[in-house]
N, C-alpha and C positions, 0 to 999 in steps of 0.2 A: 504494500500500500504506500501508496506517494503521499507527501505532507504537504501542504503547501506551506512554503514561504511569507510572512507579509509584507505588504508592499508601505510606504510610504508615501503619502502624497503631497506631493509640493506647488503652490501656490502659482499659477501660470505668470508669464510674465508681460508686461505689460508692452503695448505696440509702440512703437512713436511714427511720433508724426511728422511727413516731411515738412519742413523749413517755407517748404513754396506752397503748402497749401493754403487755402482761403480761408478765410474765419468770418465773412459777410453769409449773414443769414436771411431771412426772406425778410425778417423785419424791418432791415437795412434799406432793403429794396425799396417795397413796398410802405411806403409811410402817410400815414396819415395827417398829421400836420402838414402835409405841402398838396399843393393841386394834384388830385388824383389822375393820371391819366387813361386810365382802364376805369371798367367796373363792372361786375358780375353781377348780369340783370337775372332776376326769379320773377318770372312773368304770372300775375297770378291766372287760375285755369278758371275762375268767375269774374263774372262783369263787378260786381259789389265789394270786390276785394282790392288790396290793395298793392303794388309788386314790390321790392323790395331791389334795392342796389347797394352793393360791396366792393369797397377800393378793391382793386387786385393788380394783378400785372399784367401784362399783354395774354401771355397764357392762360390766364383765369386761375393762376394761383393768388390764395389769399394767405398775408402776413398775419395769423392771430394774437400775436403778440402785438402788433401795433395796432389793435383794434379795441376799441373801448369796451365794457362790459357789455352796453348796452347793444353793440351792434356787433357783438362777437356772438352774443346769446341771438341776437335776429337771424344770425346768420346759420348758426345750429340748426333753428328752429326750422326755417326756409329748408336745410339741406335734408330733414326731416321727414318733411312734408313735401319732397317733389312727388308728385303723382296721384296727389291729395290735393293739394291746395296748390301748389305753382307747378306750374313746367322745368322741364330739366333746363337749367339756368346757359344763358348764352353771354361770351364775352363783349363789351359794346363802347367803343370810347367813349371817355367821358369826353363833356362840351366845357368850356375854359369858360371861369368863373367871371363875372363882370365887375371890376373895382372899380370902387368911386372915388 
């Protein structure tokens, strides 16, 4: 009969990371304090409803980090409810803001 041996185990070791990688996050991108250029429209699927738009990026990715509670949770909500209450949401420029 064979015994077994036991093994010990040692703690993996950590990766590094190259020197040239990037450290900008979508946050970065996509900001909300400056003029949105994109926005991820949820078209509602009734007349009585109302649609709802989300800064994003060209792509229709959304920074949730840079998005207030209030419209991080609208945006939940919307991605929730597509086939419910909105349509699968489409990307749409936004129109530049008019200052006085």
């Amino acid at each position: 009969m064979t015994q077994l041996q036991p093994t010990i185990a040692t703690a993996p070791t950590a990766l590094s990371v190259p020197q040239s990688a990037s450290k900008t996050t979508l946050a970065d991108i996509v900001r909300t304090d400056d003029e949105p250029t994109h926005l991820l429209h949820f078209e509602p699927l009734s007349a009585q409803s109302a649609g709802l738009d989300i800064p994003c990026d060209p792509q229709g990715r959304v920074g949730l980090d840079a998005l207030g509670d209030k419209l991080r949770n609208d945006y939940f909500f919307a991605r929730a409810l597509i086939g419910r209450l909105f349509a699968k949401p489409t990307v749409k420029q936004a129109l530049p803001l008019m200052h006085a």
